[in-house]
TINUDO-482010 format. One record per residue: residue number from 1; residue in three letters; x, y, z of N, C-alpha, C, O, CB in turn. Coordinates in Angstrom, 3 decimals, padded with zeros to 6 digits. Each point is the difference from the previous one (the first is absolute). Glycine has a CB too. Layout:
# TINUDO-482010
r pos=NUM; code=ALA; n_x=X; n_y=Y; n_z=Z; ca_x=X; ca_y=Y; ca_z=Z; c_x=X; c_y=Y; c_z=Z; o_x=X; o_y=Y; o_z=Z; cb_x=X; cb_y=Y; cb_z=Z;
...
***
This chain:
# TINUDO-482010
r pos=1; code=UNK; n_x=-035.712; n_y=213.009; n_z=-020.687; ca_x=-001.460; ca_y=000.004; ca_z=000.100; c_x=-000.452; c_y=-001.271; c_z=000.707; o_x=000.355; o_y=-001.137; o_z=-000.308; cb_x=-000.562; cb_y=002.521; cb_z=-001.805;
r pos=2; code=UNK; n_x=-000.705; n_y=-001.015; n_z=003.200; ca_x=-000.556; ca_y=-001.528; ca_z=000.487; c_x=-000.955; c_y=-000.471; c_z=-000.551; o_x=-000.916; o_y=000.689; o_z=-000.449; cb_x=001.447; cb_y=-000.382; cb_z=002.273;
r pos=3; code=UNK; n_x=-000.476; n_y=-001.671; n_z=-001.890; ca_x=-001.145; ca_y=-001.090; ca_z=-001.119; c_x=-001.155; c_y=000.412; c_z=000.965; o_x=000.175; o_y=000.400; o_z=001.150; cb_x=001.298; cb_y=-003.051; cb_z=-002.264;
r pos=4; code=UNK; n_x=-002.993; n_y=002.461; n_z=000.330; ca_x=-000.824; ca_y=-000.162; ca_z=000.609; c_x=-000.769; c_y=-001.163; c_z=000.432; o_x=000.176; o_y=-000.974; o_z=-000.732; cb_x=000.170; cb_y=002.739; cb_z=-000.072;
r pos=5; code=UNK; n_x=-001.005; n_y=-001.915; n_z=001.605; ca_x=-000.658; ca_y=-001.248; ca_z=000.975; c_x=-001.791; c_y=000.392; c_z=-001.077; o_x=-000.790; o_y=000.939; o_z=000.095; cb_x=002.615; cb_y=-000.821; cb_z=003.570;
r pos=6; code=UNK; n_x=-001.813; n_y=-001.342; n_z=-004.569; ca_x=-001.367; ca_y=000.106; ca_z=-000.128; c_x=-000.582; c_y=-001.193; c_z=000.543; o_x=000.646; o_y=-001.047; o_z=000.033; cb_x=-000.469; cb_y=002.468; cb_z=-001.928;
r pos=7; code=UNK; n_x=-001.676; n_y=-001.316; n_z=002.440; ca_x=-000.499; ca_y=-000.771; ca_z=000.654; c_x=-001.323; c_y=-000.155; c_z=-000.513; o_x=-000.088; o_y=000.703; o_z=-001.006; cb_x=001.553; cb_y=-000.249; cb_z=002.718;
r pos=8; code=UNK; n_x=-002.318; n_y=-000.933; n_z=-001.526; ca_x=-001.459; ca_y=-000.684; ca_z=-000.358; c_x=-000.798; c_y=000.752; c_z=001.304; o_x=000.276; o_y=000.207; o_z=001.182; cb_x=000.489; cb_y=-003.029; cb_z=-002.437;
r pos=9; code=UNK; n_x=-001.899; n_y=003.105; n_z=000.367; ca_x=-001.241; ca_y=000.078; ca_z=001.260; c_x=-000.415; c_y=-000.401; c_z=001.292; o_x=-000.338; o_y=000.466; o_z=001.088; cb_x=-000.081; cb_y=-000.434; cb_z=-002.671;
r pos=10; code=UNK; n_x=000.566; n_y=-000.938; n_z=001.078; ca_x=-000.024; ca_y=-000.953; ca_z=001.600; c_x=001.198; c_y=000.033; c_z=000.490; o_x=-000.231; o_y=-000.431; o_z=001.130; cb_x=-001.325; cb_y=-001.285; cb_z=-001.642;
r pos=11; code=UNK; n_x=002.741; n_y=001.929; n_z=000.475; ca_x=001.465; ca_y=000.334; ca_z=000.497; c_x=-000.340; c_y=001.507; c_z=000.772; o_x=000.034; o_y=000.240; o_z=001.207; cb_x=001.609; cb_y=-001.613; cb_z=-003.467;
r pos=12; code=UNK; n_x=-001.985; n_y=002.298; n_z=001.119; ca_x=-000.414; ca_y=001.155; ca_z=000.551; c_x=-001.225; c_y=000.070; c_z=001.331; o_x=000.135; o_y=000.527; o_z=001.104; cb_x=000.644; cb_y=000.094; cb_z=-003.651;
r pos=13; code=UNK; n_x=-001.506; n_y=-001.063; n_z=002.208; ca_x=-001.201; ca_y=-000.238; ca_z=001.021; c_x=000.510; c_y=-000.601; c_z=001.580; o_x=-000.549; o_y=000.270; o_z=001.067; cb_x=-001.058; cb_y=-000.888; cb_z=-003.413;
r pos=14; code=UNK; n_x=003.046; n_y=-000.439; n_z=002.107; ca_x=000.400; ca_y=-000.626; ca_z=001.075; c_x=000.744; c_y=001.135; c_z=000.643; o_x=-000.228; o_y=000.568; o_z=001.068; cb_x=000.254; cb_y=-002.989; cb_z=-001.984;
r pos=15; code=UNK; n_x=001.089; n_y=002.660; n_z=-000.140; ca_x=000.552; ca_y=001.608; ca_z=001.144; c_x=-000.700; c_y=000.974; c_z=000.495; o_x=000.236; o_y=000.172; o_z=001.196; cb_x=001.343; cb_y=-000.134; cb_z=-002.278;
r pos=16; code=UNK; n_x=-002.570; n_y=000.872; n_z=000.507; ca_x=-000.814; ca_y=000.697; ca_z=000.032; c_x=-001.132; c_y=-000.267; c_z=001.755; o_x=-000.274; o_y=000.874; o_z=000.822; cb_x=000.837; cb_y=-000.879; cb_z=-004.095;
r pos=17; code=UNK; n_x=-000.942; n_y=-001.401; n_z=003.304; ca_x=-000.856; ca_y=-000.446; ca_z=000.052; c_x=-001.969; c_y=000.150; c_z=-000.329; o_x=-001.061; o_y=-000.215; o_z=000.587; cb_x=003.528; cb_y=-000.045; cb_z=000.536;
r pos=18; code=UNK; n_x=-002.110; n_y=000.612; n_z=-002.044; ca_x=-001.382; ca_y=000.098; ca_z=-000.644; c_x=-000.682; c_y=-000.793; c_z=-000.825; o_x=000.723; o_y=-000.825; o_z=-000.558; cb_x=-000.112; cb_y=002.510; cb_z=000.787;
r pos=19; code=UNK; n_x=-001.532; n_y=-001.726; n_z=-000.457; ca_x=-000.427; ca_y=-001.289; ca_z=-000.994; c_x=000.077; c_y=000.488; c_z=-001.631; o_x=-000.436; o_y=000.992; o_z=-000.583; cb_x=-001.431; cb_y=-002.025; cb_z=002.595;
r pos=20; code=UNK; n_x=002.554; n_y=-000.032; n_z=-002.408; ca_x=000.421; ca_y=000.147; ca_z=-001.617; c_x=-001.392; c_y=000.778; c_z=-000.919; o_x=000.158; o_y=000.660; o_z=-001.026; cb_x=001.571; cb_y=-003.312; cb_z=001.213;
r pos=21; code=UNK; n_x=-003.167; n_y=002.351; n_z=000.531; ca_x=-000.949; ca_y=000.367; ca_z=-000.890; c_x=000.083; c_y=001.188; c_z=-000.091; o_x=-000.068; o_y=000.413; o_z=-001.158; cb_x=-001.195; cb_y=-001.941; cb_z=001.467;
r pos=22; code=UNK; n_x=001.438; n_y=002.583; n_z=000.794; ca_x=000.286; ca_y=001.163; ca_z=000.801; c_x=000.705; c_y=000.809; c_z=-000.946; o_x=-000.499; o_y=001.020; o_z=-000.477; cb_x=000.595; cb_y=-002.092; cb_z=002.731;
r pos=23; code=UNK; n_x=001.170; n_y=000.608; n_z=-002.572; ca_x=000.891; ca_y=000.092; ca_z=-000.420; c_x=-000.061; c_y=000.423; c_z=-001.382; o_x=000.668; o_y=000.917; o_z=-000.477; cb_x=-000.096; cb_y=-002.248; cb_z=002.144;
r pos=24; code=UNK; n_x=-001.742; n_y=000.327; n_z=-002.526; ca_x=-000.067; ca_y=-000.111; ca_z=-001.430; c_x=-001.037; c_y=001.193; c_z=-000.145; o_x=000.202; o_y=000.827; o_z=-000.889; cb_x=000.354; cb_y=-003.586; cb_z=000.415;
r pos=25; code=UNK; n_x=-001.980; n_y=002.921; n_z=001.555; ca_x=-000.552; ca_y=000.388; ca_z=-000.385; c_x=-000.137; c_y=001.330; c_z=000.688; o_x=-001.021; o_y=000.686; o_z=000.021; cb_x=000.463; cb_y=-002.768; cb_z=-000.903;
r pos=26; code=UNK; n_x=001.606; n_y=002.336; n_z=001.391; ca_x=-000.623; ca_y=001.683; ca_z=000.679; c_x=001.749; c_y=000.358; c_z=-000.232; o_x=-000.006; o_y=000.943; o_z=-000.792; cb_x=-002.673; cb_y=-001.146; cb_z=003.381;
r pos=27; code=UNK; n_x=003.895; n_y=-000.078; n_z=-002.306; ca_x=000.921; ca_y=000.385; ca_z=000.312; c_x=000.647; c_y=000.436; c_z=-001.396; o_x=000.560; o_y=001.092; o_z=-000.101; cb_x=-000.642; cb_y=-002.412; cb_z=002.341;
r pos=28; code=UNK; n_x=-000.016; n_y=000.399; n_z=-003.348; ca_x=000.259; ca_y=-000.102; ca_z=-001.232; c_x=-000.292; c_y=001.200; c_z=-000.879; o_x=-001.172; o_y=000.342; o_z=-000.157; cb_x=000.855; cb_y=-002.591; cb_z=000.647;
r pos=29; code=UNK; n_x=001.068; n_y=002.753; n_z=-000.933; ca_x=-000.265; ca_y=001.088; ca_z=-000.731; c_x=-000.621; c_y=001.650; c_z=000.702; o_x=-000.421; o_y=000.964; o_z=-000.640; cb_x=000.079; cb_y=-003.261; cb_z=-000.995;
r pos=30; code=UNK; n_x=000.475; n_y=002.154; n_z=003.025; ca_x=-000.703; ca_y=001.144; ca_z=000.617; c_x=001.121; c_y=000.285; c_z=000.594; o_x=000.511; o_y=001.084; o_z=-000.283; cb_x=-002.933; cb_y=-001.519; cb_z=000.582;
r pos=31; code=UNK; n_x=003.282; n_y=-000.684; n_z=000.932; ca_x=001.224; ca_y=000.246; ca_z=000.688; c_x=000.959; c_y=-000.339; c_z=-000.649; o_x=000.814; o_y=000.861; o_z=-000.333; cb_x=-001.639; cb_y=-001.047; cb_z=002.103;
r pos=32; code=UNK; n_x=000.999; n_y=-001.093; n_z=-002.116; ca_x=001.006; ca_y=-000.676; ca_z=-000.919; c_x=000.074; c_y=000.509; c_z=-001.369; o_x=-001.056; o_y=-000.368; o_z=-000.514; cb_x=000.702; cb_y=-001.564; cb_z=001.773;
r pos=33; code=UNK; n_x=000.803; n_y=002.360; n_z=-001.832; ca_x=000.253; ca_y=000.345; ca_z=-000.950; c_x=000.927; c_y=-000.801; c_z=-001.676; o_x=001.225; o_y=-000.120; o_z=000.050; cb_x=-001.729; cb_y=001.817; cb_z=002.296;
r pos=34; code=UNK; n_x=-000.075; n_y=-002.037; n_z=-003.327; ca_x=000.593; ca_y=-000.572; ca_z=-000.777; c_x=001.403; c_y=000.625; c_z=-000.407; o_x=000.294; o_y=001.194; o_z=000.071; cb_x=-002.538; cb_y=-001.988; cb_z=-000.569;
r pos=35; code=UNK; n_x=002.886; n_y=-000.030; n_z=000.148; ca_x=001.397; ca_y=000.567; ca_z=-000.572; c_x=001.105; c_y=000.567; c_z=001.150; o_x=001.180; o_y=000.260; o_z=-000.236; cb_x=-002.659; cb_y=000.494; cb_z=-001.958;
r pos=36; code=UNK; n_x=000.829; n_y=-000.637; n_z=003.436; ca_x=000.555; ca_y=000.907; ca_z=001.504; c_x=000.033; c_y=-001.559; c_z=000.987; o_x=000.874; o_y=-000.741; o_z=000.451; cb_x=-002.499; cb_y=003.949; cb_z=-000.596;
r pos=37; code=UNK; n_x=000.306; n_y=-003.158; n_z=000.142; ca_x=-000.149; ca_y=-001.433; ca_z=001.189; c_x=-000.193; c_y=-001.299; c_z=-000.410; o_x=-000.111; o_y=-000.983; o_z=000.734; cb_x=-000.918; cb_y=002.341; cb_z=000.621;
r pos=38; code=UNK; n_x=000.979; n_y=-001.309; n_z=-003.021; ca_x=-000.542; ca_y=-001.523; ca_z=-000.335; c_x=000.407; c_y=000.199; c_z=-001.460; o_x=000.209; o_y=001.100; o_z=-000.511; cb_x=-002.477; cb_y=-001.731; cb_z=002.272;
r pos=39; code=UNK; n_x=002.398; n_y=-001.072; n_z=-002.647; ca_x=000.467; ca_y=000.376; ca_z=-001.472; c_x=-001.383; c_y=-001.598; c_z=-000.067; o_x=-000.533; o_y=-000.763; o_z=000.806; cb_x=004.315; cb_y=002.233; cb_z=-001.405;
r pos=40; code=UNK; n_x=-003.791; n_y=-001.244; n_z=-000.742; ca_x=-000.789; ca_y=-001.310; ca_z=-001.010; c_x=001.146; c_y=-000.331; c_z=-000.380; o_x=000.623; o_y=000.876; o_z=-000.601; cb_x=-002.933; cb_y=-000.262; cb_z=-000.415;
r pos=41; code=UNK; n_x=002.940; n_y=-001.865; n_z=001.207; ca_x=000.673; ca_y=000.007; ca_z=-000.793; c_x=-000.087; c_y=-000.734; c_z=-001.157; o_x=-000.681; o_y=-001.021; o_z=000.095; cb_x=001.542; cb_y=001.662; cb_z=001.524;
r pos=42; code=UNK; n_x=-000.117; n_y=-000.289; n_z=-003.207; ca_x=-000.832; ca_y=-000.203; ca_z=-001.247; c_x=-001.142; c_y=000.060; c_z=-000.397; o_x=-000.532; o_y=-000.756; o_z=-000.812; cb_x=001.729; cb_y=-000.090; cb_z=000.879;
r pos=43; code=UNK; n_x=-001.786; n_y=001.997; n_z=000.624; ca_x=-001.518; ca_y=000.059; ca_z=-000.125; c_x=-000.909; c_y=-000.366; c_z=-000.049; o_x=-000.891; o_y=000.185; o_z=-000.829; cb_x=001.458; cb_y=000.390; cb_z=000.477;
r pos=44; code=UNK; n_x=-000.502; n_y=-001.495; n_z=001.710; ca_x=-000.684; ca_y=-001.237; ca_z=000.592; c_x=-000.461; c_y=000.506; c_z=000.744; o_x=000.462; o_y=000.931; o_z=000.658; cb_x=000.572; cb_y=-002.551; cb_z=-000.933;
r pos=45; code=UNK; n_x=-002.663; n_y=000.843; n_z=000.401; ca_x=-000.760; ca_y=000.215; ca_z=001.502; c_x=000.828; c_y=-000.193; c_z=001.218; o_x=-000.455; o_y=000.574; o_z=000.989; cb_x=-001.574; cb_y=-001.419; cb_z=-001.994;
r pos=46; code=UNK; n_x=003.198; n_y=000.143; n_z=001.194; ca_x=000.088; ca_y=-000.371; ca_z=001.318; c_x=000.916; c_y=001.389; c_z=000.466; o_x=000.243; o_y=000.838; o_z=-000.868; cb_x=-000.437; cb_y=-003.868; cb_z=000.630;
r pos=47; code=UNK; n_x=000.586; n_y=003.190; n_z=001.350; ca_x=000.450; ca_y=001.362; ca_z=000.290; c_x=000.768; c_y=-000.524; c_z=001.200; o_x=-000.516; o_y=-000.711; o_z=000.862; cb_x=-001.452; cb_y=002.477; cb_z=-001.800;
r pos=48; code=UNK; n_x=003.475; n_y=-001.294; n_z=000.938; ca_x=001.226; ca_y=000.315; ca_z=000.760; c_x=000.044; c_y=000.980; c_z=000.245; o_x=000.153; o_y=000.941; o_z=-000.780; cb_x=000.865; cb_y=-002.116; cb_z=000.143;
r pos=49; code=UNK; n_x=-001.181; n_y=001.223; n_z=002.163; ca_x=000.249; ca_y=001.685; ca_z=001.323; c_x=001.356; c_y=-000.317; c_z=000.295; o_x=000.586; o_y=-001.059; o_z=000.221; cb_x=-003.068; cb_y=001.501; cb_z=001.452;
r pos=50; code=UNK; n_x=002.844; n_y=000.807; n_z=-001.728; ca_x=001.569; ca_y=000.308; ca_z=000.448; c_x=000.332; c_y=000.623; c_z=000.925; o_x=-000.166; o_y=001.220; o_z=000.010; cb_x=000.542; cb_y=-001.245; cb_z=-001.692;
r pos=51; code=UNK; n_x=000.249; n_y=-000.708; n_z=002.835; ca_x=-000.083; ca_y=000.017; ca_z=001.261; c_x=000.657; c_y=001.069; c_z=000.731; o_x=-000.271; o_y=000.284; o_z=001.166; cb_x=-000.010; cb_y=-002.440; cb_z=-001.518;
r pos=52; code=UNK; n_x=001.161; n_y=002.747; n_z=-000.368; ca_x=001.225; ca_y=001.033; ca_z=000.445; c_x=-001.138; c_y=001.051; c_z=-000.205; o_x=-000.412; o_y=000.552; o_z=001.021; cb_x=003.257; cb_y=-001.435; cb_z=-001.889;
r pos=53; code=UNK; n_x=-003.321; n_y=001.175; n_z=-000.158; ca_x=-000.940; ca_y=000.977; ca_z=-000.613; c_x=-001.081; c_y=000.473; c_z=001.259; o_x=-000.060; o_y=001.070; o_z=000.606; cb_x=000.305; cb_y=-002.319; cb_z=-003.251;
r pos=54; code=UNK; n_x=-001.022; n_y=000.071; n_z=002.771; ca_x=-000.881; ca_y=000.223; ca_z=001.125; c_x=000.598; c_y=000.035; c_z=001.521; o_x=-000.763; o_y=000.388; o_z=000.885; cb_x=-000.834; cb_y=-001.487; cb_z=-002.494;
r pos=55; code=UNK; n_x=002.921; n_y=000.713; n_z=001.949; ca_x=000.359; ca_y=000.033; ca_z=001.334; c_x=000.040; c_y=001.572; c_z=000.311; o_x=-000.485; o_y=000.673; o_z=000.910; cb_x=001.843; cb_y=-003.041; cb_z=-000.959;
r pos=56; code=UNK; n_x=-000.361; n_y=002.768; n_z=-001.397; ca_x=000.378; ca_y=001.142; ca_z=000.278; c_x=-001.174; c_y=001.559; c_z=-000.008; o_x=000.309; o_y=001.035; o_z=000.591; cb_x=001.972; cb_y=-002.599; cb_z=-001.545;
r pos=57; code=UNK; n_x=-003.475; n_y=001.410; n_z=000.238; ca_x=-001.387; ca_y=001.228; ca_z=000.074; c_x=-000.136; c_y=-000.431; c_z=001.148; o_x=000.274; o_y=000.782; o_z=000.911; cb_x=-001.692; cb_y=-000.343; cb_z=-003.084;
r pos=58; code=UNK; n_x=000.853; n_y=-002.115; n_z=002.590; ca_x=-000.096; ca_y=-000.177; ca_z=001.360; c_x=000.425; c_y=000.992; c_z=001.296; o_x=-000.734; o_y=000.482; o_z=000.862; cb_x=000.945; cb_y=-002.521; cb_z=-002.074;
r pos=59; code=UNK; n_x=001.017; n_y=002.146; n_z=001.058; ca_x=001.407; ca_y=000.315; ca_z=001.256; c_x=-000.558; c_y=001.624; c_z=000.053; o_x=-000.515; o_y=000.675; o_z=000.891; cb_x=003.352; cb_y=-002.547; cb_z=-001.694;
r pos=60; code=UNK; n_x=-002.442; n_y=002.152; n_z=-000.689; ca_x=-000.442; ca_y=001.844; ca_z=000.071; c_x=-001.340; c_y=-000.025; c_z=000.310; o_x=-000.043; o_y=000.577; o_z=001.086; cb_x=001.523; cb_y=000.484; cb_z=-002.970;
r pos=61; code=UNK; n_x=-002.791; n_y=-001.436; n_z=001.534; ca_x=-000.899; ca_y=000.289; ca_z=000.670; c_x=-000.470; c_y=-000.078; c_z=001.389; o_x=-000.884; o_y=000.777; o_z=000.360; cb_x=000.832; cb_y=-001.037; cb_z=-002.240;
r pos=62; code=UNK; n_x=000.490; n_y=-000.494; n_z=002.600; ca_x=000.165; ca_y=-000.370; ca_z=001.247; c_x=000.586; c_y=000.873; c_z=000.934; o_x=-000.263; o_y=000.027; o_z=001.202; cb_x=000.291; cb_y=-001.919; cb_z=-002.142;
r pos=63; code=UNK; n_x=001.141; n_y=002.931; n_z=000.074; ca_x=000.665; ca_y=000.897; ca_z=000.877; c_x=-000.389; c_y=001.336; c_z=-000.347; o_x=000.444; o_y=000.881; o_z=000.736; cb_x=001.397; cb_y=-002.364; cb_z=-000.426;
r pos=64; code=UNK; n_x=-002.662; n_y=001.873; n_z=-001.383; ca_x=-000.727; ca_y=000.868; ca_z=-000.088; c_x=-001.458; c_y=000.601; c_z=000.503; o_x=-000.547; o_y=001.102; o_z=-000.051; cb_x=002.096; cb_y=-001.823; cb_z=-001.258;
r pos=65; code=UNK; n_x=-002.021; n_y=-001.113; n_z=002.027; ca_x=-001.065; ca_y=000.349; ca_z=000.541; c_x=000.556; c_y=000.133; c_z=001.115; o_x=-000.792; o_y=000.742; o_z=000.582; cb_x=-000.854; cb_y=-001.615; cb_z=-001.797;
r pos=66; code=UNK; n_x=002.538; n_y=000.644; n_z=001.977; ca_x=000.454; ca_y=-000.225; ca_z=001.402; c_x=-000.072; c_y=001.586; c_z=000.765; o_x=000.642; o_y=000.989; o_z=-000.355; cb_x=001.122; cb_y=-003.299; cb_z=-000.436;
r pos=67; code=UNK; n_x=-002.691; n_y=002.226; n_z=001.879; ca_x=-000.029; ca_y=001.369; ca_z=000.417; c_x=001.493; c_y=000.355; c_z=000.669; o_x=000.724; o_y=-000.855; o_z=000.510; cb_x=-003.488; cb_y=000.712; cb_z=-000.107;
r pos=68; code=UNK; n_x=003.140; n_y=001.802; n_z=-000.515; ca_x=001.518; ca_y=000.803; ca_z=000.898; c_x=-001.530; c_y=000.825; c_z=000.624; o_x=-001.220; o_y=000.077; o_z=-000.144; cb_x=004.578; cb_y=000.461; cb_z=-001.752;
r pos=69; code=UNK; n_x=-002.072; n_y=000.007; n_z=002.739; ca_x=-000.444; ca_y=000.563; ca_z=000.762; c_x=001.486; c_y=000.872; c_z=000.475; o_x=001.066; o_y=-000.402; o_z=000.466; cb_x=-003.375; cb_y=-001.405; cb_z=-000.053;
r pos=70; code=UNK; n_x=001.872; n_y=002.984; n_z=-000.728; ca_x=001.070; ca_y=000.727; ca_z=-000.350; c_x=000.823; c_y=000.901; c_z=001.195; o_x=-000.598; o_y=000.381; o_z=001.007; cb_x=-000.752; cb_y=-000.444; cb_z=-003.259;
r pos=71; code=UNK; n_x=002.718; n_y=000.342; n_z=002.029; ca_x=000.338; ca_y=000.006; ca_z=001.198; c_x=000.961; c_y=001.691; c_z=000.125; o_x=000.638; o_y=000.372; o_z=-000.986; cb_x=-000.747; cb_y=-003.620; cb_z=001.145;
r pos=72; code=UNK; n_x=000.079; n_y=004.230; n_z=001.308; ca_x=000.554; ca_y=001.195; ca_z=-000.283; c_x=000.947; c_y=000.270; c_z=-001.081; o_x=000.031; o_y=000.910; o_z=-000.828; cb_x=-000.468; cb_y=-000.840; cb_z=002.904;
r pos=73; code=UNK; n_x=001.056; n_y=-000.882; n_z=-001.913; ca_x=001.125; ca_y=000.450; ca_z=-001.030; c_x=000.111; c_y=-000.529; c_z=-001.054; o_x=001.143; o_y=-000.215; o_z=-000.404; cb_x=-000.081; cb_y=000.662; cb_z=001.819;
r pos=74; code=UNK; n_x=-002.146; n_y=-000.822; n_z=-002.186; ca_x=-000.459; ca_y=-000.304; ca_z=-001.068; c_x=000.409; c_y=-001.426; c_z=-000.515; o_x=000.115; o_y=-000.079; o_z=-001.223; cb_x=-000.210; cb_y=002.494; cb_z=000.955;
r pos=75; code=UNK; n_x=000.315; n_y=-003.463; n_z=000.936; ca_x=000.189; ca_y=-001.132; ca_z=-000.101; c_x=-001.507; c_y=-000.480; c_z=000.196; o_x=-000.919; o_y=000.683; o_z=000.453; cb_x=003.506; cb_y=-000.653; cb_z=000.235;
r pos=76; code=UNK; n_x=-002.673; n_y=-002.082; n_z=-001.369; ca_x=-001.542; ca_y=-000.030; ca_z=000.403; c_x=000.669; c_y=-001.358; c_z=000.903; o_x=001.174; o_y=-000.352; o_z=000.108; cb_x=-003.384; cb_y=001.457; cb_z=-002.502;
r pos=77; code=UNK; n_x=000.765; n_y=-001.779; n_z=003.069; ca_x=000.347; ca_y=-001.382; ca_z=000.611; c_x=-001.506; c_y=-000.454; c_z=-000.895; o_x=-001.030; o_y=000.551; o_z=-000.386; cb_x=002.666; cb_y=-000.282; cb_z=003.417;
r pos=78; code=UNK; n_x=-001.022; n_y=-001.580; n_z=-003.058; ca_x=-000.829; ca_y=-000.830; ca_z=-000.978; c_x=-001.150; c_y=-000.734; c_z=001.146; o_x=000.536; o_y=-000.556; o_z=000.959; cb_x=001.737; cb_y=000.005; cb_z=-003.077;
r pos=79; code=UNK; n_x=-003.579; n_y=000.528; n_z=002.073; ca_x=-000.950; ca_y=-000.158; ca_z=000.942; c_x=-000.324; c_y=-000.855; c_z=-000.281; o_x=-000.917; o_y=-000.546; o_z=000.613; cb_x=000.381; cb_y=002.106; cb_z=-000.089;
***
């Protein structure tokens, strides 16, 4: 099993590049998801995002929005 990379808000905000407020107050709990994209840990206000977690919805969403364009013989090319 690979360890996970937890990081801080502002860590997140730096990869991401978005601003940490962004982050807390619109991304939090709507995209990110507790227990999936982020832990309290000891049930503390402060909050650790886990980086594998979000790379990886990242990656699949990215290739799910990605238009094909589909081809005779039923293969697609990625547009």
């Amino acid at each position: 099993m690979a360890t996970a990379t937890y990081i801080t808000t502002e860590e997140l905000a730096c990869r991401l590049h978005y601003d940490s407020r962004y982050i807390r107050e619109c991304l939090k709990d709507s995209v990110l998801l507790e227990g999936i994209h982020y832990i309290r840990p000891f049930g503390r206000r402060k909050i650790l995002y886990i980086w594998e977690s979000i790379e990886r919805d990242m990656m699949k969403a990215s290739v799910e929005e990605m238009p094909m364009i589909p081809l005779a013989r039923g293969g697609v090319v990625n547009g």
